[in-house]
DRENLO-497132 format. One record per atom (N, C-alpha, C): residue number from 1; residue in three letters; atom name; z, y, x. Coordinates in Angstrom, 2 decimals. Each point is the difference from the previous one (the first is absolute). Example, Ala and Ser with C-alpha at 12.3 -4.5 7.8 and 13.67 -1.06 7.14 Angstrom:
# DRENLO-497132
LOLO, num, residuo, atomo, Z, Y, X
LOLO, 1, ala, N, 7.80, -5.69, 13.19 $
LOLO, 1, ala, CA, 0.00, 1.19, -0.89 $
LOLO, 1, ala, C, 0.00, 1.20, 0.90 $
LOLO, 2, ser, N, -0.72, 1.05, -0.35 $
LOLO, 2, ser, CA, 0.06, 1.19, 0.82 $
LOLO, 2, ser, C, 0.73, 1.09, -0.77 $
# end
This chain:
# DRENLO-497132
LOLO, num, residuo, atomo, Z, Y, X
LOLO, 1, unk, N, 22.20, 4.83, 5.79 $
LOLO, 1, unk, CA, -1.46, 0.04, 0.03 $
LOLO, 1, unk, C, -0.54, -1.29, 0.63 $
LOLO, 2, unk, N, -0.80, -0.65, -0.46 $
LOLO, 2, unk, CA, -0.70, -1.08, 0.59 $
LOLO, 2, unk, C, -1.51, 0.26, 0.25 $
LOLO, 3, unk, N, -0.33, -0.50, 0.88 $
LOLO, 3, unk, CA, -1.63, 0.26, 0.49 $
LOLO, 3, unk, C, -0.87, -1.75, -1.06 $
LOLO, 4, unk, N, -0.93, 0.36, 0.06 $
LOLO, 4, unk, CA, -0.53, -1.04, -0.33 $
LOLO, 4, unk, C, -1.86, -0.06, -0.42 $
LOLO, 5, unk, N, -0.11, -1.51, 1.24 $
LOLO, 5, unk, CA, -1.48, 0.45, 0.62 $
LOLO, 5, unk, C, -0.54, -1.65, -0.68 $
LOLO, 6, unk, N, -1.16, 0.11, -0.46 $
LOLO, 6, unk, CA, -0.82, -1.02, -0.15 $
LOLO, 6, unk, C, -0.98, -0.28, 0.25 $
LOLO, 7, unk, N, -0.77, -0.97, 0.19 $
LOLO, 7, unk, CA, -0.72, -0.12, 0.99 $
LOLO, 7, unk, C, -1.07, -1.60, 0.06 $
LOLO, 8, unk, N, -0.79, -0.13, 0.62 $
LOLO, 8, unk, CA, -0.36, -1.61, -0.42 $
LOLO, 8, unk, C, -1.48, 0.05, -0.93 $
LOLO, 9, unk, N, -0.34, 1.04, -0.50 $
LOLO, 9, unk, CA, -1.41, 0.14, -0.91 $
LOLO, 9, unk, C, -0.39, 0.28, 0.58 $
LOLO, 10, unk, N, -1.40, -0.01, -0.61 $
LOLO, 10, unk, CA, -1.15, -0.84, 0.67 $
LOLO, 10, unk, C, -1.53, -0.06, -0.83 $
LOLO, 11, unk, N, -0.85, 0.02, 0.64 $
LOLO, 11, unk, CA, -1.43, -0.80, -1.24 $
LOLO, 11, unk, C, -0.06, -1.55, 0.50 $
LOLO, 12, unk, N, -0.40, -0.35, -1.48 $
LOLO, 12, unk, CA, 0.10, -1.78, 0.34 $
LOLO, 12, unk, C, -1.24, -0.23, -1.35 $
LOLO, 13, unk, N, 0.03, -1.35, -0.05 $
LOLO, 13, unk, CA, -1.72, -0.90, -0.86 $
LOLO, 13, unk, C, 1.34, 0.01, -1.26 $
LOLO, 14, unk, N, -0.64, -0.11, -0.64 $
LOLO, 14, unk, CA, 0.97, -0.50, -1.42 $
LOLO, 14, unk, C, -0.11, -1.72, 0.48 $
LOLO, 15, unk, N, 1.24, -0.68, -0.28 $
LOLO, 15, unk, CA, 1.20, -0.99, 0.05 $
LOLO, 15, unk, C, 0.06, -0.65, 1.73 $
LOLO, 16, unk, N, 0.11, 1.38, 0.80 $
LOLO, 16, unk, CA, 1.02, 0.21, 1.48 $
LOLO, 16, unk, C, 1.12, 0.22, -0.40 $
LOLO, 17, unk, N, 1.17, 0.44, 0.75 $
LOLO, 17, unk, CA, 1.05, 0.14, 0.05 $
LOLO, 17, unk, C, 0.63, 1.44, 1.21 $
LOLO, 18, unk, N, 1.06, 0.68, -0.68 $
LOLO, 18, unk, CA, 0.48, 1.20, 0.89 $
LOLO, 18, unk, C, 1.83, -0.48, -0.07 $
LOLO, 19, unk, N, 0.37, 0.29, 1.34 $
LOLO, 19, unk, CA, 1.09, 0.04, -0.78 $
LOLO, 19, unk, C, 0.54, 2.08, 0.29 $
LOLO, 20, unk, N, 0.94, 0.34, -0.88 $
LOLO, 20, unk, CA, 0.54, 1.12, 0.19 $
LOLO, 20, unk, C, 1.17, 0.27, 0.65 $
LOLO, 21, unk, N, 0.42, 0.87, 0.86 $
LOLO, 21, unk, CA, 1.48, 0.32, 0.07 $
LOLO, 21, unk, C, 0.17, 1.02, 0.04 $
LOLO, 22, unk, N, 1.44, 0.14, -0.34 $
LOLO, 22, unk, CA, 0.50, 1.13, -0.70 $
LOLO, 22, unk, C, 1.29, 0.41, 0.98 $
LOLO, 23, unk, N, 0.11, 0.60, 1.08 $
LOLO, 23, unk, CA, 1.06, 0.28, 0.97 $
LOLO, 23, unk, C, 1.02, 1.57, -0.19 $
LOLO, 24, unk, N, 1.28, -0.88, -0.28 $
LOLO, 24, unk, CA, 0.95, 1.25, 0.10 $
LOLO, 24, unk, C, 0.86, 0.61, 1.16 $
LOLO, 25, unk, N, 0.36, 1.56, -0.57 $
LOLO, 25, unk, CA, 0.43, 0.21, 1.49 $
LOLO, 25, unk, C, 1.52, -0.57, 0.19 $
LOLO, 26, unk, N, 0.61, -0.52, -1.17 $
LOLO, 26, unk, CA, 1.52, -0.49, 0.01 $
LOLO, 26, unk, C, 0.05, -1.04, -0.40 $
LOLO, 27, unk, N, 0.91, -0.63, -0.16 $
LOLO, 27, unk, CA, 0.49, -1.31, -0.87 $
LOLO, 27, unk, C, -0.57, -0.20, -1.13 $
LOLO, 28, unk, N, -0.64, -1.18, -0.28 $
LOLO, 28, unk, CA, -0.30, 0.01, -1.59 $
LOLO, 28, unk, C, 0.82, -1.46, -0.77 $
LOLO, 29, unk, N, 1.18, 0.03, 0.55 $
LOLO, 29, unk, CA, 0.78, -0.93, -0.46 $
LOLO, 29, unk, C, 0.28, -0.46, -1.30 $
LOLO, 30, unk, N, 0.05, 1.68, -0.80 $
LOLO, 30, unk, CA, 0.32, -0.60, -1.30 $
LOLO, 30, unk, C, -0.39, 1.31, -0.82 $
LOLO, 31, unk, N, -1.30, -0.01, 0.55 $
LOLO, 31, unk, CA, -1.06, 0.98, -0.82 $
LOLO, 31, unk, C, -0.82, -1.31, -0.42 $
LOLO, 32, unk, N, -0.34, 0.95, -1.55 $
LOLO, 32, unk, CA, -1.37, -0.85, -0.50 $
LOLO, 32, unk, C, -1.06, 0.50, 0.43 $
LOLO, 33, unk, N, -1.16, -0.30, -0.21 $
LOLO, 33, unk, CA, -1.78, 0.12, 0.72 $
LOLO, 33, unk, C, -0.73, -0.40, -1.22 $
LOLO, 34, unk, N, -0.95, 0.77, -0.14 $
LOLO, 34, unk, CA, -0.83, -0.65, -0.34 $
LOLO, 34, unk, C, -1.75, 0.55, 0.49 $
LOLO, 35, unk, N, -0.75, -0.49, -0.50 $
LOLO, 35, unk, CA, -1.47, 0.38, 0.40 $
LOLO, 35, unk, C, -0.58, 0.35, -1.23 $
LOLO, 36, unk, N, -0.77, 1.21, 0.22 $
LOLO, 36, unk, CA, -1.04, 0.15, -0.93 $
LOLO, 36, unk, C, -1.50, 0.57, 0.42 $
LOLO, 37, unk, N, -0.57, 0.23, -0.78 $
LOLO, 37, unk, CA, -1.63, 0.21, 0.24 $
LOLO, 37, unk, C, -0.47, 0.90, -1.20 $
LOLO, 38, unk, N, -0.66, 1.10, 0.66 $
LOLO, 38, unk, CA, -0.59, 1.01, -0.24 $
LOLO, 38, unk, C, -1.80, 0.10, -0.30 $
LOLO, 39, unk, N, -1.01, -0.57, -0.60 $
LOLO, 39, unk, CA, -0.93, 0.00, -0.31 $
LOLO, 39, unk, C, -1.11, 1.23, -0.32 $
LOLO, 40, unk, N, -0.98, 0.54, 0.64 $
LOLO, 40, unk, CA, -0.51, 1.46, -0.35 $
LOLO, 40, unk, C, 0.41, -0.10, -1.86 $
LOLO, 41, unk, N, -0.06, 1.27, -0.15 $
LOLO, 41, unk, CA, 0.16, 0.06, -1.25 $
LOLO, 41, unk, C, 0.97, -0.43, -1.14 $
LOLO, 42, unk, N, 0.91, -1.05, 0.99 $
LOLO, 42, unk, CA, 0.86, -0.46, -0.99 $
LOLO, 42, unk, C, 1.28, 0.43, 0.76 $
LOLO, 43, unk, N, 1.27, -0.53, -0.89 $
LOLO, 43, unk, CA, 1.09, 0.52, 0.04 $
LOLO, 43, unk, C, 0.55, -1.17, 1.15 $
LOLO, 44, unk, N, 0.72, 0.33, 0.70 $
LOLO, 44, unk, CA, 0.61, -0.87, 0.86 $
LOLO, 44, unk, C, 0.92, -1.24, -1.05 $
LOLO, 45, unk, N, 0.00, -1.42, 0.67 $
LOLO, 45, unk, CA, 0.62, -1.00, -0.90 $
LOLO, 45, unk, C, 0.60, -0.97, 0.84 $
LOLO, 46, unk, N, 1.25, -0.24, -0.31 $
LOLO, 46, unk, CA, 0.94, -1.12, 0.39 $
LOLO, 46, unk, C, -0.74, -1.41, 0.25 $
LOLO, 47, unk, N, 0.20, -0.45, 1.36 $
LOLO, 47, unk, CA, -1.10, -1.52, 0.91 $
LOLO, 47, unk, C, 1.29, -0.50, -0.10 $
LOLO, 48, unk, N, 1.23, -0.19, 0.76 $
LOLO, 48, unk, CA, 0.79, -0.66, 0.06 $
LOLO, 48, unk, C, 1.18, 0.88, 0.44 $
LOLO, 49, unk, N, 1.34, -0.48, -0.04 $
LOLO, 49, unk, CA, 1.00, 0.41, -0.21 $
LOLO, 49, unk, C, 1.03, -1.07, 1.03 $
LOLO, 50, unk, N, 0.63, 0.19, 0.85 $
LOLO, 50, unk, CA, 1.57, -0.97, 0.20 $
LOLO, 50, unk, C, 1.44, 0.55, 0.14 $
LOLO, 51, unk, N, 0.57, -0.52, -0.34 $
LOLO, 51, unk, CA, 1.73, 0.71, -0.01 $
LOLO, 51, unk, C, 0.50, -0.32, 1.18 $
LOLO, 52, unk, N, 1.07, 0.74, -0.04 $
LOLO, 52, unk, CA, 0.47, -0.91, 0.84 $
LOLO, 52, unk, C, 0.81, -1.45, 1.12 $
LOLO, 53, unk, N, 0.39, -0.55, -1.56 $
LOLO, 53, unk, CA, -0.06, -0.91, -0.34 $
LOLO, 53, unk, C, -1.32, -1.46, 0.87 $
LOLO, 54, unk, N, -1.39, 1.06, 0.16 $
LOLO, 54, unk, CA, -0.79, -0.96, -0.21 $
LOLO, 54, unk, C, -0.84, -0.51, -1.05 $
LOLO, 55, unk, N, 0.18, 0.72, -1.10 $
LOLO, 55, unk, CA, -0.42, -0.36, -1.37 $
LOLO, 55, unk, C, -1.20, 0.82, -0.06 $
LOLO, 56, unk, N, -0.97, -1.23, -0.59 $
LOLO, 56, unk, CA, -1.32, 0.86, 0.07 $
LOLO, 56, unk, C, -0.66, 0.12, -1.82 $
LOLO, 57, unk, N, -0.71, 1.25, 0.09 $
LOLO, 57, unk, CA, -0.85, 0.15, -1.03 $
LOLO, 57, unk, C, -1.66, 0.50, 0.57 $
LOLO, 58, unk, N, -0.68, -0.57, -1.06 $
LOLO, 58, unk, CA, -1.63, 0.08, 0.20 $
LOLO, 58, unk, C, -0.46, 0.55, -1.15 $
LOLO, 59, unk, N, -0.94, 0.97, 0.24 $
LOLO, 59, unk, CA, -0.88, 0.48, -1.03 $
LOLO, 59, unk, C, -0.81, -1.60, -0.21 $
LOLO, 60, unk, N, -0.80, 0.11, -1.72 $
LOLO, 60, unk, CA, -0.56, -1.28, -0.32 $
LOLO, 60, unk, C, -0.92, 0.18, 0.97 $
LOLO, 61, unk, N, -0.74, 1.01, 0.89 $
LOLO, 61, unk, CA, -1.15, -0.16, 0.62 $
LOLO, 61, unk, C, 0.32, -0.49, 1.34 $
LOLO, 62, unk, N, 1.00, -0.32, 0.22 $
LOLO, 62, unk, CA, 0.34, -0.54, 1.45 $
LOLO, 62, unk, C, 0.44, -1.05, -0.30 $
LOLO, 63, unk, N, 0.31, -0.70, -1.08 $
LOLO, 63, unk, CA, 0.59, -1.20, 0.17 $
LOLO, 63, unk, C, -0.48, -0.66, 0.50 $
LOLO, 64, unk, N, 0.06, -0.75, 0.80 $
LOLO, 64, unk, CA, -0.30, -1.44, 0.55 $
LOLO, 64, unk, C, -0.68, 0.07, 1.44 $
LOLO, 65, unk, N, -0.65, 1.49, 0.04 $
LOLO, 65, unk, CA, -0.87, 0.30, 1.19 $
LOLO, 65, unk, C, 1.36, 1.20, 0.91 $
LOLO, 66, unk, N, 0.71, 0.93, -0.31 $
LOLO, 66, unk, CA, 0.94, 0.88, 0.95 $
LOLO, 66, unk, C, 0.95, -0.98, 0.10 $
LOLO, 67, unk, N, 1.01, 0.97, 1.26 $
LOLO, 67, unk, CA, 1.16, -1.10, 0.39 $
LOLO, 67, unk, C, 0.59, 1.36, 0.43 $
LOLO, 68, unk, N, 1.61, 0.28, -0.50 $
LOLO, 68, unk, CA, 0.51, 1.27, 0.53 $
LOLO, 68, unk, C, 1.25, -0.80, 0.66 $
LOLO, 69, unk, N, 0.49, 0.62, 1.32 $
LOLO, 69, unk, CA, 0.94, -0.65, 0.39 $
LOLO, 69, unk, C, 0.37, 1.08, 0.82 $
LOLO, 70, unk, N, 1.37, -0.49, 0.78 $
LOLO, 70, unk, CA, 0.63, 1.00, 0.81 $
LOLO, 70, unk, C, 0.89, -0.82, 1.26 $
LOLO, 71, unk, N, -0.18, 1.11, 0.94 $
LOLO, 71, unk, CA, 0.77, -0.29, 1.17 $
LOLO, 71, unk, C, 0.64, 0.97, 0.02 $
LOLO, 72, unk, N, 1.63, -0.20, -0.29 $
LOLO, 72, unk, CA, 0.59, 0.92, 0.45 $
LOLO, 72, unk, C, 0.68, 0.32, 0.85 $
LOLO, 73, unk, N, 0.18, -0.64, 1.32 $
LOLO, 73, unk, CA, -0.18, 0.10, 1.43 $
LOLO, 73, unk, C, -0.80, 0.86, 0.66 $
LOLO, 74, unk, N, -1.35, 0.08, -0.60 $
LOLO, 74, unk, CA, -1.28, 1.09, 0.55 $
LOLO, 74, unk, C, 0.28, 1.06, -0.91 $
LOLO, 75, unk, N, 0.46, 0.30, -1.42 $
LOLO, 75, unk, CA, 0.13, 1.05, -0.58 $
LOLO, 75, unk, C, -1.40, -0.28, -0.49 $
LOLO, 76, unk, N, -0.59, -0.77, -0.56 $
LOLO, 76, unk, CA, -1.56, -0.23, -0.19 $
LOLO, 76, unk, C, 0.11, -0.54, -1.38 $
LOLO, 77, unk, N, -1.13, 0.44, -0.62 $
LOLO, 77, unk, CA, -0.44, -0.75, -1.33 $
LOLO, 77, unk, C, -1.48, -0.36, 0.30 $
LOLO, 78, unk, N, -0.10, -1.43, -0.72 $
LOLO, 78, unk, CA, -1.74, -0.40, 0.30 $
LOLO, 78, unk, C, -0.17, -0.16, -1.16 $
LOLO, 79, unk, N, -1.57, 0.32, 0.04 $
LOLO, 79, unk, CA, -0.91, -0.71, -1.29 $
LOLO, 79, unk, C, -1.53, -0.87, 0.11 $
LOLO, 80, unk, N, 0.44, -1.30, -0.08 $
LOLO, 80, unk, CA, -1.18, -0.99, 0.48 $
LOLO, 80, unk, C, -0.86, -0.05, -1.11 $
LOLO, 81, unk, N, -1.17, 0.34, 0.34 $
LOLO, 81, unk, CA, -0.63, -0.02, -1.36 $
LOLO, 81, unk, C, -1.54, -1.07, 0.16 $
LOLO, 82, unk, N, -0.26, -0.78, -0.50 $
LOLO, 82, unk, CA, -0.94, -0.94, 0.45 $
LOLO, 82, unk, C, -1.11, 0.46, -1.55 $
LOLO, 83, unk, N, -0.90, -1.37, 0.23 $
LOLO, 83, unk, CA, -1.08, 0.39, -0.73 $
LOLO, 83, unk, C, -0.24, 1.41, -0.85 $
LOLO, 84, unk, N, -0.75, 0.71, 0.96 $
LOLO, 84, unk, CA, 0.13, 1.17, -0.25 $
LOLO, 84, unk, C, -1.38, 0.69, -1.13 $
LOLO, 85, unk, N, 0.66, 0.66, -0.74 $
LOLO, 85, unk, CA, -1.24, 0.31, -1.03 $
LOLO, 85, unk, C, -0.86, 1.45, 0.86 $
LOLO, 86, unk, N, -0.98, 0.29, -0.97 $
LOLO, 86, unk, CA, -0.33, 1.44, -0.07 $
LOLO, 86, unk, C, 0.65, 1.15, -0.63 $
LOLO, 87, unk, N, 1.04, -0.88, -0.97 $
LOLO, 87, unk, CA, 0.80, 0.90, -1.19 $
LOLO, 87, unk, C, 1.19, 0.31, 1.01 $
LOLO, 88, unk, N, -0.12, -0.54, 0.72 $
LOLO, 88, unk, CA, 1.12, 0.37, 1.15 $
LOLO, 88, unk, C, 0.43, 1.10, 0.96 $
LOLO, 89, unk, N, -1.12, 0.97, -0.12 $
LOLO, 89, unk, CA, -0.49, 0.67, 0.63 $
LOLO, 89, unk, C, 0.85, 1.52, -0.55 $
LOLO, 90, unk, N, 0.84, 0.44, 1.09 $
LOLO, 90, unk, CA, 1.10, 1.24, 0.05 $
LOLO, 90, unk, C, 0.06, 0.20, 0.79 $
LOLO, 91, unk, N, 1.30, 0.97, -0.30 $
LOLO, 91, unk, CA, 0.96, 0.46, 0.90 $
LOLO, 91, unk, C, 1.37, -0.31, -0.18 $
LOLO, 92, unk, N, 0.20, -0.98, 0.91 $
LOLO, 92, unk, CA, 1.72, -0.99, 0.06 $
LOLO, 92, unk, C, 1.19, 0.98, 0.72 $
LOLO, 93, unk, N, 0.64, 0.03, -1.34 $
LOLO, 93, unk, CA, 1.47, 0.69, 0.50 $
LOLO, 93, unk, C, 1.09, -0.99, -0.08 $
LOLO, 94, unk, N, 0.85, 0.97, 0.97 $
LOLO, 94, unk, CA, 1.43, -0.90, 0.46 $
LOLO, 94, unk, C, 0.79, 0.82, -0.79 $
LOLO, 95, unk, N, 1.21, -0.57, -0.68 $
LOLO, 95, unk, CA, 1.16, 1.11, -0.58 $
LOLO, 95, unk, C, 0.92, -1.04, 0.19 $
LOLO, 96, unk, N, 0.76, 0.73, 0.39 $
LOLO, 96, unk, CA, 1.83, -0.26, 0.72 $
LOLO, 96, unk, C, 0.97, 0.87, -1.61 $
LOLO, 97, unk, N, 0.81, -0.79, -0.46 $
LOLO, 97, unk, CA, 0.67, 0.23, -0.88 $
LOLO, 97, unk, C, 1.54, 0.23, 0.63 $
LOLO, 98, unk, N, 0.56, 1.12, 0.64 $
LOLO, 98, unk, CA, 0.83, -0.19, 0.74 $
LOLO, 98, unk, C, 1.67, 0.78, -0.21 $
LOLO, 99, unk, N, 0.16, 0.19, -1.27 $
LOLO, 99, unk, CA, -0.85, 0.26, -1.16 $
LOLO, 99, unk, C, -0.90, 0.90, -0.17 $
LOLO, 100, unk, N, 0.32, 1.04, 0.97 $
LOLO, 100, unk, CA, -1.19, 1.04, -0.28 $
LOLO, 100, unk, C, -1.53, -0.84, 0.59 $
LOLO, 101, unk, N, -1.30, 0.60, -0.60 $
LOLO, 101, unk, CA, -1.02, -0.45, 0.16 $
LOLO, 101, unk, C, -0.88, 0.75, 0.87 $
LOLO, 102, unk, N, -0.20, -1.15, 1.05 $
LOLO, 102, unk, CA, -0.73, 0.15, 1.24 $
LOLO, 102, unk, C, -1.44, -0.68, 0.38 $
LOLO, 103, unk, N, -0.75, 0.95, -0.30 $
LOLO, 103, unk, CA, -1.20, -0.86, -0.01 $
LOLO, 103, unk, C, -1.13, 0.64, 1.56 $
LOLO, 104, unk, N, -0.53, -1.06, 0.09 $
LOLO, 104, unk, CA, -0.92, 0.46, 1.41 $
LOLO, 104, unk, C, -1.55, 0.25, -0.75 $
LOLO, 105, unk, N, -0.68, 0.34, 1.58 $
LOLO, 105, unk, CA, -1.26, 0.86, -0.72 $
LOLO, 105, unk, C, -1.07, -1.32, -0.13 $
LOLO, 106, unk, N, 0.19, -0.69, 0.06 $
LOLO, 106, unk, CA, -0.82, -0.94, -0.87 $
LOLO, 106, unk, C, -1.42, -0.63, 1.05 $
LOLO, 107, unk, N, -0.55, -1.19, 0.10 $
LOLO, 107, unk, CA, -0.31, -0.94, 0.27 $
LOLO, 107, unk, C, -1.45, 0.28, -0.89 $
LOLO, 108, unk, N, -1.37, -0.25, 1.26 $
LOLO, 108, unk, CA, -1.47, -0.29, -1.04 $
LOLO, 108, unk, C, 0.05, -1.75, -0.30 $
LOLO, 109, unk, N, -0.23, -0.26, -0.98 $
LOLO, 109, unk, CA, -1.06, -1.41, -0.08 $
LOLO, 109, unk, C, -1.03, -0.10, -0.99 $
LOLO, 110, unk, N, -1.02, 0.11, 0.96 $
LOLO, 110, unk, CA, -0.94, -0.30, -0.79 $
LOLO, 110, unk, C, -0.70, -1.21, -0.08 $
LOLO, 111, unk, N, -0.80, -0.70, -1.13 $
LOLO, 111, unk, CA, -0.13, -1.51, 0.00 $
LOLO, 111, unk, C, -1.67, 0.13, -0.54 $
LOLO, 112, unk, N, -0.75, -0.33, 1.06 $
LOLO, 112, unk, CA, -1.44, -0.20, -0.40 $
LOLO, 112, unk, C, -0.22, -1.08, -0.70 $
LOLO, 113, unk, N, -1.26, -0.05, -0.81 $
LOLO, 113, unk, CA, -0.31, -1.17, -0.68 $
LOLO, 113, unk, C, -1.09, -0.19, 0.60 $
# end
């Protein structure tokens, strides 16, 4: 069983910056992570992804603006997310692929215009 808490959201102006973290209760050595976001009304959708490896994937809507990375010393996953839209505006989950799937209760950000 792994715990897993996220944390770091926030309200911000559209193009501020949050960053997220994503804290486990064990090792996340050679678990994958990734982040996603939950929108009223819509279906929750894949932000970014890393292996463990280090290897990253981005939804097209984060390219260039998220940054997913990991410390795995802290058991932590981050997500730096800069110029921030209004379309931005969820609920940010953490999932631990370990293999079983461990996800925490999820993170506000909301992004005023």
């Amino acid at each position: 069983q792994v715990q897993v808490v996220e944390s770091g959201g926030g309200l911000v102006q559209a193009g501020g910056s949050l960053r997220l973290s994503c804290a486990a209760s064990r090792s996340i050595f050679s678990i994958n992570a990734g982040w996603y976001r939950q929108a009223p009304g819509k279906q929750r959708e894949l932000v970014a992804a890393i292996n463990s490896d280090g290897v990253t994937d981005y939804a097209d809507s984060a390219k260039g603006r998220f940054t997913i990375s990991r410390d795995n010393a802290k058991n932590t996953v981050y997500l730096q997310m800069n110029n921030l839209k209004p379309e931005d505006t969820a609920v940010y989950y953490c999932r631990l692929m370990a293999p079983t799937n461990y996800w925490g209760q999820g993170t506000q950000v909301t992004v005023s215009s």
